[in-house]
N, C-alpha and C positions, 0 to 999 in steps of 0.2 A: 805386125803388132801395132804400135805405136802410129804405121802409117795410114791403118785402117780405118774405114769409118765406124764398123763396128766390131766392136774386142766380142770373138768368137764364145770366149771363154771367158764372163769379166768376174774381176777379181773381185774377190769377197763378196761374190752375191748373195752368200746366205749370213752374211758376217755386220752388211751394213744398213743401215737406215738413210732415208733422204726425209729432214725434217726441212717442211715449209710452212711459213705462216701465212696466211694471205685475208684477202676481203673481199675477192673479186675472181671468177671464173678464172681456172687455169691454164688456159689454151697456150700461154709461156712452155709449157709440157712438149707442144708437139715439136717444137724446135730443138726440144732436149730429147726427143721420145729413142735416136738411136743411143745415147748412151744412160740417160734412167730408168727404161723401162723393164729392164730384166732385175731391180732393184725395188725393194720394198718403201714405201713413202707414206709418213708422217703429215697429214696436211694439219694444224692448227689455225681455225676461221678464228679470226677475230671481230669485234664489234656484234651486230646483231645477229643473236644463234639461229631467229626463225627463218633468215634469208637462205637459200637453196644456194650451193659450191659446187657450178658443175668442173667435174675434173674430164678430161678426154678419155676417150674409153679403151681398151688395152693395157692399163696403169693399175700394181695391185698396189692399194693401200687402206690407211684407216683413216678416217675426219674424225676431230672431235673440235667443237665448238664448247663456250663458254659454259650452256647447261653440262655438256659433261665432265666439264674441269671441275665445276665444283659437285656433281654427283660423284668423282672419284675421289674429289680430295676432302670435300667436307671445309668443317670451318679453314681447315689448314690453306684454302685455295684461293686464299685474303694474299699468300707471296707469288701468286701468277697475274702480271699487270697485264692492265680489261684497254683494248684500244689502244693500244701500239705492238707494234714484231718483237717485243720483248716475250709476248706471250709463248714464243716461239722454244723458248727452254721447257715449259711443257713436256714439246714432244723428244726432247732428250730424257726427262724423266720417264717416261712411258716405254722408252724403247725397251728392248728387250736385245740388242748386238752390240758385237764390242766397238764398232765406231758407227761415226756419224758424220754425214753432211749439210748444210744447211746452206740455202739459196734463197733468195728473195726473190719474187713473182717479178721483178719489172730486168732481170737477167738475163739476159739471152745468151746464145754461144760468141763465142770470139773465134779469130782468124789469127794465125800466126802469120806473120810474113811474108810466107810464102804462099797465103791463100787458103791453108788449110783450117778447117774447123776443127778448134780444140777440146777436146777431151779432157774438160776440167775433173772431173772427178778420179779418172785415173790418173791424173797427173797428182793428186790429193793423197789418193791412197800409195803410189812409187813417196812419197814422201814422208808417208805415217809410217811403212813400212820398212823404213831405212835409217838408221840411227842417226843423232841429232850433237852437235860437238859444240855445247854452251863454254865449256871453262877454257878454250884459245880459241882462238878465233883462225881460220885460213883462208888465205887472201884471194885462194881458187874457190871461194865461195864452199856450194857442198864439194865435198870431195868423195861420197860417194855415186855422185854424179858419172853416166858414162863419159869416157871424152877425158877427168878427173882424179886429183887424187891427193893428196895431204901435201904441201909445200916442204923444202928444205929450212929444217928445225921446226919440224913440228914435232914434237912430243910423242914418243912411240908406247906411251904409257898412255897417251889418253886417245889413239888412234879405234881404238875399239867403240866411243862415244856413246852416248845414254839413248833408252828408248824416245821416241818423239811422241811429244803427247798431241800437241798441236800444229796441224798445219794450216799457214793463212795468206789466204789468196789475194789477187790483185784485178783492177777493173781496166778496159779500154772504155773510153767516149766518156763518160761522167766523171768525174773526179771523185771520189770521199771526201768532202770539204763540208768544212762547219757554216753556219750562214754568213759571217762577216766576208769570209774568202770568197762563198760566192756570189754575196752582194759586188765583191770588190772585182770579182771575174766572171761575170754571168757567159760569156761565149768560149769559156776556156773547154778545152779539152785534152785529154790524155789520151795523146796516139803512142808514146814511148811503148815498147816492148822491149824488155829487159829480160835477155832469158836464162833468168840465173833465181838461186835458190837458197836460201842463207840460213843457219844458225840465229835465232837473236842470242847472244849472249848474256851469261848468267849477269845479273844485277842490275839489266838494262832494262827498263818498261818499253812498252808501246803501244801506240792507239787501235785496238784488234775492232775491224770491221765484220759483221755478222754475216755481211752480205754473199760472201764466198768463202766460207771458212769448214774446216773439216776437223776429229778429231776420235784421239782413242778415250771411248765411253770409260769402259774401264779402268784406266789410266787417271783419268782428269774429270770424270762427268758431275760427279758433286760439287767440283768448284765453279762449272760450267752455268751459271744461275744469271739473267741479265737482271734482273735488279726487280725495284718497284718505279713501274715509267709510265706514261699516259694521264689517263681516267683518276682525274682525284691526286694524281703526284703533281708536285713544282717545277718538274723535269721530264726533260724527254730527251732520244737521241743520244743519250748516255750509257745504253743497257748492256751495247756490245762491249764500250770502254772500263765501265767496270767490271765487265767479268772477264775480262784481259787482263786488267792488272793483278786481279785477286788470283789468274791463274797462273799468268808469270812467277807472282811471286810465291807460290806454293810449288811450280816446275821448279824454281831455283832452287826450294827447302827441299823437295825430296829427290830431285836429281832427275830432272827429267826435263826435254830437249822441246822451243818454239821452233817451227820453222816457218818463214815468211819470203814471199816470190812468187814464183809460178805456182798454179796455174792464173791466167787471165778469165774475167766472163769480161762479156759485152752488157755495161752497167747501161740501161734506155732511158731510164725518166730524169731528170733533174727536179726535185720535191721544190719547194717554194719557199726561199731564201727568209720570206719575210716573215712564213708560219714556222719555218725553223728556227727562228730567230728569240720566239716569243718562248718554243720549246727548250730552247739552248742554252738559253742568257743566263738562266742562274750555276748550269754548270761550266758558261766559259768563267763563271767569276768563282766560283767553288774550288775548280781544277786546281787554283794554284795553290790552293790548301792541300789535295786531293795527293796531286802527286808527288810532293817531300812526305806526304804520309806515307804511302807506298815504297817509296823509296829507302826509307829508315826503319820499314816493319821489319819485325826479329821474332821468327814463331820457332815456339822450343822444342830441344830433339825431342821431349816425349810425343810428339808430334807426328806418329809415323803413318798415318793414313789422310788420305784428301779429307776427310769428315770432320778428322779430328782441327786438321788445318784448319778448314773452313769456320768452325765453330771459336775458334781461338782467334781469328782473324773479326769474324764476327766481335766478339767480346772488345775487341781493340778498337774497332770502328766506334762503334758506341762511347766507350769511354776517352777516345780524341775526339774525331770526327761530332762528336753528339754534341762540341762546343761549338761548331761550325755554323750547324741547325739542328733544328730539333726532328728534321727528315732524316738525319742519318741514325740518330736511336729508333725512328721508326723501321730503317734500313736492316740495322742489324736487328734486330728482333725477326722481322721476312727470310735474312739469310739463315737464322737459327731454323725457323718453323720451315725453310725449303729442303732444309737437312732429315728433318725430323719427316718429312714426307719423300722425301726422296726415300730415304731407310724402311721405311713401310712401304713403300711398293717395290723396291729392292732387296728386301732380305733384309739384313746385319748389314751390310758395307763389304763381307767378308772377302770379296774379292779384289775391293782397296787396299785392304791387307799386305796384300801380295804383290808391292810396288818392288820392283828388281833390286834396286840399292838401297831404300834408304832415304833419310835427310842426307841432302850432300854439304851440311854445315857443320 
């Protein structure tokens, strides 16, 4: 199973999508080729649509570049940002399965310890697929982990745990650091391997990285939007962190479980501190408005669907947030209009509907 290089049988092959954004030949694929290619892929080009995306051959998927974004969405295709990996929510909207993966071209595989190459995406999906225990916390990390198990006093009422909507991975070699860090540690790297798996618990934010991250569509997809970032915004590098907190904090309201650890990729490029810098600076200084925002938002029981969420959260942004700058009323109005295109090429939502519990407030 687990020790193999390739899972005979992989799990939810006709269940998931691999969305990737990229600019640039895929050839990243072939290092990935034993464990993505029995798997469906999203490629989303970014920057110029006339430039040719060769992908390696054996890989089924679909490309769509900027001309098709906006031949699919029309005027609405003003809340997919043009020239950054934000454009990468796209192929969330597009998909048609109940989860999704999402990897960034400069990933390669990672090794565990023992030399083994890992199997980031089943280790994504053993984790979507196993429930997720926000309201205590246990100190064995998951406890449905093999090996695992709930600690003494933990609560046999809430041992059953909520579905996990999101699981968020971890890099070796590069770090996730904003430019100040890596001006301040250009030769740092992350060799740690931590091989544990956690709950984030209810009420707690955190910085959710794009770069390895997986998730149930169905579950969470509508909240799942990376912003307006790039081409024509004041920002950049932001896209994965705000649709992290928007989705924390809508898992909190209707009860539904982050999980953040394993698995690892091998992160290869370090981006250029000083172009990060110029992309990043208004939301290192934003942020601290950003997150007592988040932290104090209060979306109402009538609330019972991500859509409904998202458009309520919307509404609030705007009306705090829009004193901040006048980007974030441009903000919520993208998050309104990514709802309202999401629900037209999804149906109704009606499968949001049918979240297990509930607001858990």
């Amino acid at each position: 199973m687990s020790g193999a290089a390739v899972n005979p049988t992989p799990i939810l092959k006709d269940e998931l999508d691999i969305v990737i954004p990229t600019i640039r030949n895929l050839d990243f694929l072939e290092m990935w080729r034993p464990f993505f290619q029995p798997y469906h892929l999203i490629i989303v080009q970014d920057g110029d649509p006339s430039k040719t995306i060769k992908v390696p051959e054996g890989f089924d998927y679909e490309l769509y570049n900027r001309n098709d974004i906006n031949r699919i969405l029309g005027p609405k295709a003003s809340c997919i940002s043009f020239k950054d990996s934000a454009c990468r929510c796209f192929g969330y909207m597009v998909s048609k399965k109940k989860y999704v993966y999402t990897i960034d071209d400069d990933c390669f595989v990672a090794k565990d310890p023992s030399g083994k190459d890992i199997n980031a995406l089943e280790q994504h999906i053993k984790n979507l697929l196993c429930p997720s225990t926000p309201f205590f916390f246990n100190t064995l990390y998951d406890p449905y982990r093999e090996g695992a198990d709930f600690v003494r006093g933990y609560p046999f009422s809430l041992r059953e745990g909520v579905p996990t909507a999101v699981s968020h991975g971890l890099w070796l070699n590069i770090p996730d650091y904003d430019a100040p860090t890596q001006l301040v540690k250009p030769l740092e790297r992350n060799t740690r391997f931590v091989d544990a798996v956690m709950t984030i618990p209810k009420g707690t934010l955190f910085p959710m990285c794009g770069m390895n991250l997986a998730f149930n569509r169905e579950l969470i997809g509508p909240a799942m939007y990376f912003g307006l970032m790039g081409d024509g915004q004041p920002i950049g590098r932001y896209d994965d962190m705000w649709a992290g907190w928007c989705t924390k904090v809508i898992c909190d309201h209707l009860g539904l479980g982050v999980k953040t650890g394993l698995p690892y990729i091998f992160h290869s490029k370090a981006s250029n501190p000083f172009v990060n810098l110029k992309k990043e600076y208004k939301g290192i200084y934003w942020q601290e408005e950003l997150i007592p925002f988040f932290q104090s938002v209060s979306l109402p029981k009538e609330c019972i669907t991500v859509q409904k969420c998202y458009v309520e959260l919307a509404k609030q942004v705007k009306a705090k947030l829009g004193k901040v700058d006048e980007y974030f009323v441009k903000l919520a109005d993208a998050m309104e209009t990514w709802i309202e295109a999401w629900d037209e090429l999804n149906g109704t939502g009606a499968k949001s509907d049918a979240l297990p519990n509930g607001p858990a407030n």
